[in-house]
C-alpha positions as CSV (number, residue, x, y, z in Angstrom):
1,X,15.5,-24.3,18.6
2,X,16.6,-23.2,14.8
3,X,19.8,-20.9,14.2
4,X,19.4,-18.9,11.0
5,X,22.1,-17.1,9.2
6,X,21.8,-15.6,6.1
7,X,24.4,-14.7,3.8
8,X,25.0,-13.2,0.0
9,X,23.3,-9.5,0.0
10,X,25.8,-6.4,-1.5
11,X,24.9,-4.4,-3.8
12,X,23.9,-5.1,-7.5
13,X,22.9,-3.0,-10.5
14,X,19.5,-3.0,-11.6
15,X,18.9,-5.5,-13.4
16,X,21.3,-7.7,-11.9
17,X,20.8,-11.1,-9.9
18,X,22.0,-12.0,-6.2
19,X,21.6,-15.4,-4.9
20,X,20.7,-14.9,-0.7
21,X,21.6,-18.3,1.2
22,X,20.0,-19.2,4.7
23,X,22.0,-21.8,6.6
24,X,19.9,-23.8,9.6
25,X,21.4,-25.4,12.5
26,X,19.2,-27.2,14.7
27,X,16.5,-29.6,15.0
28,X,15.2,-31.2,12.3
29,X,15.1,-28.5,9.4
30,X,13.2,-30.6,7.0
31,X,10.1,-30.4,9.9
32,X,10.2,-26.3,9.3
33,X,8.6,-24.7,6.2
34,X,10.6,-21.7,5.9
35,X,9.7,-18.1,4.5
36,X,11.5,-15.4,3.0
37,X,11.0,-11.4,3.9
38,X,12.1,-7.8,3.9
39,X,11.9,-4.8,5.2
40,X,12.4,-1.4,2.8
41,X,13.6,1.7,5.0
42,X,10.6,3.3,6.6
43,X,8.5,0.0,5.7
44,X,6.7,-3.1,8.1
45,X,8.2,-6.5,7.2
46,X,7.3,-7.8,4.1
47,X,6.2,-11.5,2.5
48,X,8.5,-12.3,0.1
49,X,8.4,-15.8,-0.9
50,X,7.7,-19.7,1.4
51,X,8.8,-22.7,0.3
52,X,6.9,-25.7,1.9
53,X,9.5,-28.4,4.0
54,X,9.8,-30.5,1.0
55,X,10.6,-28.0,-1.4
56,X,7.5,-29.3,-3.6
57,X,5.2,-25.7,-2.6
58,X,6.5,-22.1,-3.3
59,X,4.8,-19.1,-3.2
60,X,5.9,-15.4,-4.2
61,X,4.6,-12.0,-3.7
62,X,3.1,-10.6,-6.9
63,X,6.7,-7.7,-6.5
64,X,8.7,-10.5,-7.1
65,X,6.8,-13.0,-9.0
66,X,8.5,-14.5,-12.0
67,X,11.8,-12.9,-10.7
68,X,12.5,-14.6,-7.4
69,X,12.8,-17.8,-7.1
70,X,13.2,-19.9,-3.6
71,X,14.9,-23.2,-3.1
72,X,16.3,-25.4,-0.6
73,X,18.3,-28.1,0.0
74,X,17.0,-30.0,3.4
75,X,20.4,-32.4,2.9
76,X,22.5,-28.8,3.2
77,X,20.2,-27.3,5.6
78,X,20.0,-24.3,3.8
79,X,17.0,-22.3,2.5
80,X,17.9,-19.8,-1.4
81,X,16.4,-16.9,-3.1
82,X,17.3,-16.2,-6.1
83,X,17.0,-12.9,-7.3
84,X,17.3,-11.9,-10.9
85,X,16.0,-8.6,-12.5
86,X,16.5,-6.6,-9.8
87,X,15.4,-2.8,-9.7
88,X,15.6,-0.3,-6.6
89,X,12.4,-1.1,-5.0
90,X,14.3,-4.7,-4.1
91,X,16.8,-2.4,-1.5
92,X,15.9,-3.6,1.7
93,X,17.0,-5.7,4.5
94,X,16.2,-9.7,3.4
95,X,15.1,-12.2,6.4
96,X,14.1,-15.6,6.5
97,X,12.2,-17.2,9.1
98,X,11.2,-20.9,9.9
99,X,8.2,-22.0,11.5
100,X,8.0,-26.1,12.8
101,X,5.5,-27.1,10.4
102,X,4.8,-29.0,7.6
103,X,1.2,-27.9,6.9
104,X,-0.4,-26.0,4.0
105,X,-0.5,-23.1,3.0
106,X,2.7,-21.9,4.5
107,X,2.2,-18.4,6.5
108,X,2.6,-15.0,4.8
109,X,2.5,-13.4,8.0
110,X,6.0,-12.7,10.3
111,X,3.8,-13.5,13.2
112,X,3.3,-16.9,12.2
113,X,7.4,-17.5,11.9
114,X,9.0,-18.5,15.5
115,X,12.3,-18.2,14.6
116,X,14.7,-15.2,12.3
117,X,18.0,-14.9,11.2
118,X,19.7,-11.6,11.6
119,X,19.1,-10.2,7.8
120,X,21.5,-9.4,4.8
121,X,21.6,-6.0,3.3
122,X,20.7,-5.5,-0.5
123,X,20.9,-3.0,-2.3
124,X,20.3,-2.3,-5.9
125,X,21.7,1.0,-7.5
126,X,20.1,2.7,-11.0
């Protein structure tokens, strides 16, 4: 079992940066790849970014490519999204999610993810 909190959503100008933290308690964080999502008012759940358990794989939906940028620390337990250049079609409700795997490619899909923190509001004003 995996506890997920996020933490670090507000509300920025566009064109500003937040930096979203997800602490892990648990087993064995470095054993989860872990995934980053959102979900836009009146939207599904979206991909946002993975990062692979060792930190060495990332991958970004083209809406945030070359502006979001994951991390973690598996000494921390904590996953990070960085988000620079914001603009309003970033206002949603961020998630991340950890799945117990180590294998390639990491999923896209929330399906795939077993286990979700509670989400962090962002919003980005014009």
């Amino acid at each position: 079992q995996v506890q997920l909190v996020e933490s670090g959503g507000g509300l920025a100008q566009a064109g500003g940066s937040l930096r979203l933290s997800c602490a892990a308690s648990g087993r064995a964080f470095s054993s989860h790849n872990m995934g980053w999502f959102r979900q836009r008012p009146g939207k599904e759940r979206e991909f946002v970014a993975s990062i692979i358990w060792s930190g060495g794989v990332t991958d970004y939906a083209d809406s945030v490519k070359g502006r979001f940028t994951v991390s973690r620390d598996n000494a921390k337990n904590t996953v990070y999204l960085q988000m620079n250049s914001l603009n309003a079609e970033d206002t949603a409700v961020y998630y991340c999610a950890a799945v117990p795997s180590r294998q390639f490619p990491v999923p896209k899909t929330p399906e795939e993810y077993r286990y979700w923190g509670q989400g962090t509001q962002v919003t980005v004003s014009s």
